[in-house]
Structure formats: structure tokens, C-alpha cells
mmCIF file of the C-alpha atoms, coordinates in Angstrom:
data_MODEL
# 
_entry.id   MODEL 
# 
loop_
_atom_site.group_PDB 
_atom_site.id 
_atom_site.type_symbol 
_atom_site.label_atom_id 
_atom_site.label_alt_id 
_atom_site.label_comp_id 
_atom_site.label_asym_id 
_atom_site.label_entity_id 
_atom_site.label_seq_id 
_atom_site.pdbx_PDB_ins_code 
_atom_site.Cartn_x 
_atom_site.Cartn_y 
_atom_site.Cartn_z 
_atom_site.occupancy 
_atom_site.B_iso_or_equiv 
_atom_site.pdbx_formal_charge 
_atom_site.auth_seq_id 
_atom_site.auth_comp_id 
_atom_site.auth_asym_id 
_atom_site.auth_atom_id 
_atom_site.pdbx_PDB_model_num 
ATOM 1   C CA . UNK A 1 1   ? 38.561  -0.606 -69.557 1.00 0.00 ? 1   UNK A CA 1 
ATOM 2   C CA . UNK A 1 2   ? 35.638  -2.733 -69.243 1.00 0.00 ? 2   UNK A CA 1 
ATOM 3   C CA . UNK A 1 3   ? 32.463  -1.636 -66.698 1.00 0.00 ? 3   UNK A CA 1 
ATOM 4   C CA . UNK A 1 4   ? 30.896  -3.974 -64.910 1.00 0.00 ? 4   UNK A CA 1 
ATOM 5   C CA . UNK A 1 5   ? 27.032  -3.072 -64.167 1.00 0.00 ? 5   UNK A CA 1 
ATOM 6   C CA . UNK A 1 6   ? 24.963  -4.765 -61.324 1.00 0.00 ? 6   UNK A CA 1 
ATOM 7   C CA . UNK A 1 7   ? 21.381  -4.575 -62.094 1.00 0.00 ? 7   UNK A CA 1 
ATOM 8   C CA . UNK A 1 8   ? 20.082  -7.709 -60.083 1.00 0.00 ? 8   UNK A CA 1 
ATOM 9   C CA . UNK A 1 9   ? 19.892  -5.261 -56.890 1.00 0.00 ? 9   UNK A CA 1 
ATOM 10  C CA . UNK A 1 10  ? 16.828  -2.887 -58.672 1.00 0.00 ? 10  UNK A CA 1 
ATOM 11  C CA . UNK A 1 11  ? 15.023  -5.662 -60.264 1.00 0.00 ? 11  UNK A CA 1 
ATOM 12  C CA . UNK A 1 12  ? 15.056  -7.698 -56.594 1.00 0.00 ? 12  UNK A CA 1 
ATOM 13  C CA . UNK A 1 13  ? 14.002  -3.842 -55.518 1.00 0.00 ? 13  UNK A CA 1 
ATOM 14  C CA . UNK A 1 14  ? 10.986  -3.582 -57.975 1.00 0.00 ? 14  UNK A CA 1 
ATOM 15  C CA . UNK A 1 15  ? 10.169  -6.973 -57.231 1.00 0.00 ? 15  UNK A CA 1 
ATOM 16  C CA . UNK A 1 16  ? 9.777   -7.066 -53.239 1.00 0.00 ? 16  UNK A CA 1 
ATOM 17  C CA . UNK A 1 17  ? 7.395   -3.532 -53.929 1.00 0.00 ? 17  UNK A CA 1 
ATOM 18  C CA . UNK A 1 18  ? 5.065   -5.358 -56.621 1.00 0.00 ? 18  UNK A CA 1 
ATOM 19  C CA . UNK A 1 19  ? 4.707   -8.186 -54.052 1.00 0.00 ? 19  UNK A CA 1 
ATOM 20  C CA . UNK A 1 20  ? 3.860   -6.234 -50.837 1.00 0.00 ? 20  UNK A CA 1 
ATOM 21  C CA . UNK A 1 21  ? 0.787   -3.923 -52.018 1.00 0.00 ? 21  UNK A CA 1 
ATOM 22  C CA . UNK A 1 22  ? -1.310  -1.442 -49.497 1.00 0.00 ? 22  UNK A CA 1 
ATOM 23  C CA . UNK A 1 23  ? -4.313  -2.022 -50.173 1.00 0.00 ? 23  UNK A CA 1 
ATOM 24  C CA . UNK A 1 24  ? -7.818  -1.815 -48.474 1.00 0.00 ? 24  UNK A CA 1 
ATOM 25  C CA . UNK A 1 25  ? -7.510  -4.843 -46.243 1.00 0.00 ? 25  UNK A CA 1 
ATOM 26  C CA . UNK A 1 26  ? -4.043  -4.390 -44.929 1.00 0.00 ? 26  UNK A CA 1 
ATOM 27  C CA . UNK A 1 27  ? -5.381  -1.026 -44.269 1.00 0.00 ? 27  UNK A CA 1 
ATOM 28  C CA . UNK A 1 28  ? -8.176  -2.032 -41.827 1.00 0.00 ? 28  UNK A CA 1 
ATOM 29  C CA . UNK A 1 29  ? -5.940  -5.541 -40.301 1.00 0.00 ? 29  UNK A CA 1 
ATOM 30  C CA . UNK A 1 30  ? -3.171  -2.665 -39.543 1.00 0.00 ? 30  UNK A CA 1 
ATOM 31  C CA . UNK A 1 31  ? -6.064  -0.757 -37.717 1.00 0.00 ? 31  UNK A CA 1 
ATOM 32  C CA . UNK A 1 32  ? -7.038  -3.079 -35.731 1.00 0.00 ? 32  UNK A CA 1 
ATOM 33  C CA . UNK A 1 33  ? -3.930  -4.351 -34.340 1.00 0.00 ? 33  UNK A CA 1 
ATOM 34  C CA . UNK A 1 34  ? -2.943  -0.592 -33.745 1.00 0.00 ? 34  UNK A CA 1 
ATOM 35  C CA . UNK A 1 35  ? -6.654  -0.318 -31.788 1.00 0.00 ? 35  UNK A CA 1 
ATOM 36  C CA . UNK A 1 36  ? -5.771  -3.522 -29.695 1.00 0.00 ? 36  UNK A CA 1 
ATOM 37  C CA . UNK A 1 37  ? -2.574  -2.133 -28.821 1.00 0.00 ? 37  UNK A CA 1 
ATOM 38  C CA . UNK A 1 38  ? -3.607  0.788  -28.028 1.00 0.00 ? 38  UNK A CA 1 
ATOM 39  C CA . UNK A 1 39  ? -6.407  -1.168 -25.408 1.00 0.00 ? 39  UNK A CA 1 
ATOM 40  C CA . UNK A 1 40  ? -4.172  -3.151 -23.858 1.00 0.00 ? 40  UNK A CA 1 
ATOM 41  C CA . UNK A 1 41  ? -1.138  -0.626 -23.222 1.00 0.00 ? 41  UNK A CA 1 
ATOM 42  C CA . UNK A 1 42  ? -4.335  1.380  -21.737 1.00 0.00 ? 42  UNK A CA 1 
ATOM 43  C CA . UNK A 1 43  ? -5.642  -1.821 -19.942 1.00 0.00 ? 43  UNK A CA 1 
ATOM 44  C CA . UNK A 1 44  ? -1.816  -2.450 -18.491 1.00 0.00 ? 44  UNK A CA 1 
ATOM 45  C CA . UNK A 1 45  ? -1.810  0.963  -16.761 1.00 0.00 ? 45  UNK A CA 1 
ATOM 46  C CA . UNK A 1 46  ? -5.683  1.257  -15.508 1.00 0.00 ? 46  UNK A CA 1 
ATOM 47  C CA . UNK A 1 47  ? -4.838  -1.948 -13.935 1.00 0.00 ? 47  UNK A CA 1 
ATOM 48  C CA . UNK A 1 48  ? -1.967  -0.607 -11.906 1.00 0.00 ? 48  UNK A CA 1 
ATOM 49  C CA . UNK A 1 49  ? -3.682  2.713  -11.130 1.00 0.00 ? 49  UNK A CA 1 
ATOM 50  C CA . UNK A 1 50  ? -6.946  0.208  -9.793  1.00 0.00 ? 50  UNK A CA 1 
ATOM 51  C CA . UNK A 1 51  ? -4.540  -2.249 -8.146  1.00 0.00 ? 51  UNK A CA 1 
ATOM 52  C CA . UNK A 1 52  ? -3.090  0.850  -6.006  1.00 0.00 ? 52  UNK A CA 1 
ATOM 53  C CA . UNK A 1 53  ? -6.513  1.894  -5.028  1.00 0.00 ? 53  UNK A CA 1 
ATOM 54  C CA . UNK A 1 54  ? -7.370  -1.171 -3.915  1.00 0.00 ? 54  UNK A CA 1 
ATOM 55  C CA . UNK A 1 55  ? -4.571  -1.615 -1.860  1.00 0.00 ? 55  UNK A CA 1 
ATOM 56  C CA . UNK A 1 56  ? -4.827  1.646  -0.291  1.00 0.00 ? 56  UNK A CA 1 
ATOM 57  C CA . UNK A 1 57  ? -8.486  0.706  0.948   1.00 0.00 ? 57  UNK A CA 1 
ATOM 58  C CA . UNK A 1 58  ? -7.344  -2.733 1.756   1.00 0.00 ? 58  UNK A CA 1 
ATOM 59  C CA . UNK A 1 59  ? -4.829  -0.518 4.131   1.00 0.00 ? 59  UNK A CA 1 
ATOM 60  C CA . UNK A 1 60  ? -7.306  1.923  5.060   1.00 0.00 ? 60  UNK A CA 1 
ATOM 61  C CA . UNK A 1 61  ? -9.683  -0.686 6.506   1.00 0.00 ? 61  UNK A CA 1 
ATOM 62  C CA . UNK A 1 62  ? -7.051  -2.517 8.270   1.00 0.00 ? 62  UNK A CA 1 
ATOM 63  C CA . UNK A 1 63  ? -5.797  1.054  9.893   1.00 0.00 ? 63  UNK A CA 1 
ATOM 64  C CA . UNK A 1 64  ? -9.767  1.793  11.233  1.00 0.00 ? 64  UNK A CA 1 
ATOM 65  C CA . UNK A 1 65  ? -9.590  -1.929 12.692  1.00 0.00 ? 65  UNK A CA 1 
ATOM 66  C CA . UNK A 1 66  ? -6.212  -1.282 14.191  1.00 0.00 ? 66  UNK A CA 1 
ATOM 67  C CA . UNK A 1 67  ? -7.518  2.043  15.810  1.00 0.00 ? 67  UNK A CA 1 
ATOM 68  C CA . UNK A 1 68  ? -10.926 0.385  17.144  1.00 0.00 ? 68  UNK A CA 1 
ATOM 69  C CA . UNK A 1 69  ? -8.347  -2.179 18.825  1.00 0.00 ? 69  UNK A CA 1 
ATOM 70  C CA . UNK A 1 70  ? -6.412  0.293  20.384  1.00 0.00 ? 70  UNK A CA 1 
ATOM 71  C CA . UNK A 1 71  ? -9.278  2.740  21.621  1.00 0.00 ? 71  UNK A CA 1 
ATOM 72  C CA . UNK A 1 72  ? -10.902 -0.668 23.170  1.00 0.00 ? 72  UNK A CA 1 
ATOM 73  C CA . UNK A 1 73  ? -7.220  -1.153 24.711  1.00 0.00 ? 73  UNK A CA 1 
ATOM 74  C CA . UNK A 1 74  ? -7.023  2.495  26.266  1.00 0.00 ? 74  UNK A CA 1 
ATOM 75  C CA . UNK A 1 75  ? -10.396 2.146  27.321  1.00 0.00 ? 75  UNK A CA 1 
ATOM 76  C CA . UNK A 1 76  ? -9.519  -1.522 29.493  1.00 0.00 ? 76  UNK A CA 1 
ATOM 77  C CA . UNK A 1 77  ? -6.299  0.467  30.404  1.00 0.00 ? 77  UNK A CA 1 
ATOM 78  C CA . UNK A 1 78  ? -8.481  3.158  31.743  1.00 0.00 ? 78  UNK A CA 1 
ATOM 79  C CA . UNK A 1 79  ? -10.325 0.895  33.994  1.00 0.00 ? 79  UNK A CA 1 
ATOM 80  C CA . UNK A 1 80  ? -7.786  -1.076 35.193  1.00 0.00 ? 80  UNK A CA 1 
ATOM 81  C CA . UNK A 1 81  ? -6.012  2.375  36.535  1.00 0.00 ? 81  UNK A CA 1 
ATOM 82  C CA . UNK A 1 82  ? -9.110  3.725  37.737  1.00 0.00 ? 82  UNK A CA 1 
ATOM 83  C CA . UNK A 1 83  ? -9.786  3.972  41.615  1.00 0.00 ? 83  UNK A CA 1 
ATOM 84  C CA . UNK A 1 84  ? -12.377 1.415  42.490  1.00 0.00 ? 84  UNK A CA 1 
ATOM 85  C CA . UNK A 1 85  ? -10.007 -0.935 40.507  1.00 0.00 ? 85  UNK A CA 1 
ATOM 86  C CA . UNK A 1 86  ? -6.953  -0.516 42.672  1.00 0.00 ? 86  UNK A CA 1 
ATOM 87  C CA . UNK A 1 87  ? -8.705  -0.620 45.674  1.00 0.00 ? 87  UNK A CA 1 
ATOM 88  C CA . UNK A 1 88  ? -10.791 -4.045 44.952  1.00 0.00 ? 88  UNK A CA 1 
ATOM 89  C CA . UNK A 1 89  ? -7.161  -5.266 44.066  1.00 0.00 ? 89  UNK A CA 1 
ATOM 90  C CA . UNK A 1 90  ? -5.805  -8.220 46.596  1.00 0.00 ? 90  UNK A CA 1 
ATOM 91  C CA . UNK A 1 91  ? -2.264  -6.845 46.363  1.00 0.00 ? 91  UNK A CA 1 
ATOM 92  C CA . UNK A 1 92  ? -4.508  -3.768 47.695  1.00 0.00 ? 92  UNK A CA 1 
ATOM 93  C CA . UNK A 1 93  ? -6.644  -5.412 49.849  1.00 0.00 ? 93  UNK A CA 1 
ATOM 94  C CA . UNK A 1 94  ? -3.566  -7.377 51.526  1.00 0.00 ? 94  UNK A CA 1 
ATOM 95  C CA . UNK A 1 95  ? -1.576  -3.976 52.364  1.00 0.00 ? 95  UNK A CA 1 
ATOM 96  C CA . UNK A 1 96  ? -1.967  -3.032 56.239  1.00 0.00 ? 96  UNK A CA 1 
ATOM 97  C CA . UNK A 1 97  ? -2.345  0.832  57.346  1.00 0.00 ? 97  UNK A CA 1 
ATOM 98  C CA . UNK A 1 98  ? 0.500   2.242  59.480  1.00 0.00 ? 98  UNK A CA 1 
ATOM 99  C CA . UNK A 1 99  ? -1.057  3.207  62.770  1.00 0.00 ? 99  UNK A CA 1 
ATOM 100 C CA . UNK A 1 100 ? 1.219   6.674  62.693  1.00 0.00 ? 100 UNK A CA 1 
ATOM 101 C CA . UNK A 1 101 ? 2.880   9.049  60.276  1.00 0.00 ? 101 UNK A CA 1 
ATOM 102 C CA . UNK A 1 102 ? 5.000   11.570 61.377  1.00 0.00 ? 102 UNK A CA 1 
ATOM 103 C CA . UNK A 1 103 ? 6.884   13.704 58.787  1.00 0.00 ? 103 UNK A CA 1 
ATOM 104 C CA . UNK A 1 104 ? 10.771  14.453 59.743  1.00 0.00 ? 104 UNK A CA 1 
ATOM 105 C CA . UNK A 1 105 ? 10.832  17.051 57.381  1.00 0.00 ? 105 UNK A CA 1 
ATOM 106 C CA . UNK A 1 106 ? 7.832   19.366 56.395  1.00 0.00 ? 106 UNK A CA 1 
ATOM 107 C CA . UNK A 1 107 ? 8.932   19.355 52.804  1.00 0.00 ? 107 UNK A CA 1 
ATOM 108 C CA . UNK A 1 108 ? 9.971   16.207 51.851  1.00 0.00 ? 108 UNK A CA 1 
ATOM 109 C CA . UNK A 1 109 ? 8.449   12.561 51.783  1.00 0.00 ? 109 UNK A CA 1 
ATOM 110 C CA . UNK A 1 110 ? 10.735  10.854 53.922  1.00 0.00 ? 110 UNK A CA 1 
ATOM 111 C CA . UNK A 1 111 ? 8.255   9.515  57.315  1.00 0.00 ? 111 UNK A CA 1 
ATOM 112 C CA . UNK A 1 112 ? 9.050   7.696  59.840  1.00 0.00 ? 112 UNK A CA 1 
ATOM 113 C CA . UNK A 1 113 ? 6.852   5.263  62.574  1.00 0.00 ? 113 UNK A CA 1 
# 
């Protein structure tokens, strides 16, 4: 019987590894690139985190606007309702006073002329 032995496979092996050396510069290029990963995976999510911050002020400035808006409202609301209001109304001003009110029950609301 006859053996067949394949010894390309270890010299292509030893050759790639003779080739592709660590030495001092790959060393410090390999450090860098790791370094400017490293900054911008870091830069990526600072970004985010500052993004949300500045939305939530964004928010929180439009929310004290919103509330000075609606105190102001409340505030005309309140004057419109108050008493010198209704009575310098014209719907007011146009009503006419009964000349007699006589209650036909003592407990309820219902009058009559």
C-alpha cells in the first residue's frame, strides 16, 4: 500500500505566520483604533443620555409656559364670574325685577306672581 502525504497545508501554515509579524507598530495602530472605539461607543451613549436631558427641559419649559397660561385663564375666569361683572352685564342690565314674590311652599323654590 502506498501513503500519500500532504505537506502543502503546513508550509502555506508557516508561511501566512512569517508574513503577519506583531511587532511594535501594529502594537500601538491596534491601540489606537481600540482607544477610538472605545470614544465613540462612549460618545454614542453620552449623546443619548444628553439628548434626553435636553428634551426633558425642552418639556419642562413648555409645562411652566402652559401653567402661566392657564393661571392667567383662571384668573380672567375669575373675573368674568365675579359680582360686579354679572351685574355690569347687558343680558343683566336688560332683566326687569318682579314687583312680588310669594312662595307657595316654604321649602321649595317654586314662586308664583
Amino acid at each position: 500500500m502506498s501513503q500519500l502525504v500532504l505537506d502543502r497545508g503546513a508550509r502555506m501554515r508557516r508561511n501566512l505566520l512569517s508574513k503577519f509579524q506583531v511587532g511594535p507598530y501594529f502594537l500601538v495602530v491596534s491601540l489606537v483604533v481600540f482607544v477610538g472605539l472605545l470614544t465613540l461607543v462612549t460618545l454614542v451613549f453620552s449623546t443619548n443620555e444628553v439628548t434626553k436631558g435636553y428634551t426633558l427641559n425642552k418639556l419642562d419649559a413648555e409645562q411652566q409656559g402652559l401653567v402661566k397660561i392657564r393661571e392667567i385663564k383662571d384668573m380672567q375666569l375669575s373675573q368674568v364670574r365675579a359680582l360686579d361683572a354679572i351685574k355690569s352685564s347687558t343680558k343683566v342690565s336688560g332683566m326687569v325685577r318682579p314687583r312680588s314674590v310669594a312662595f307657595i311652599h316654604g321649602d321649595t323654590v317654586l314662586v308664583s306672581r
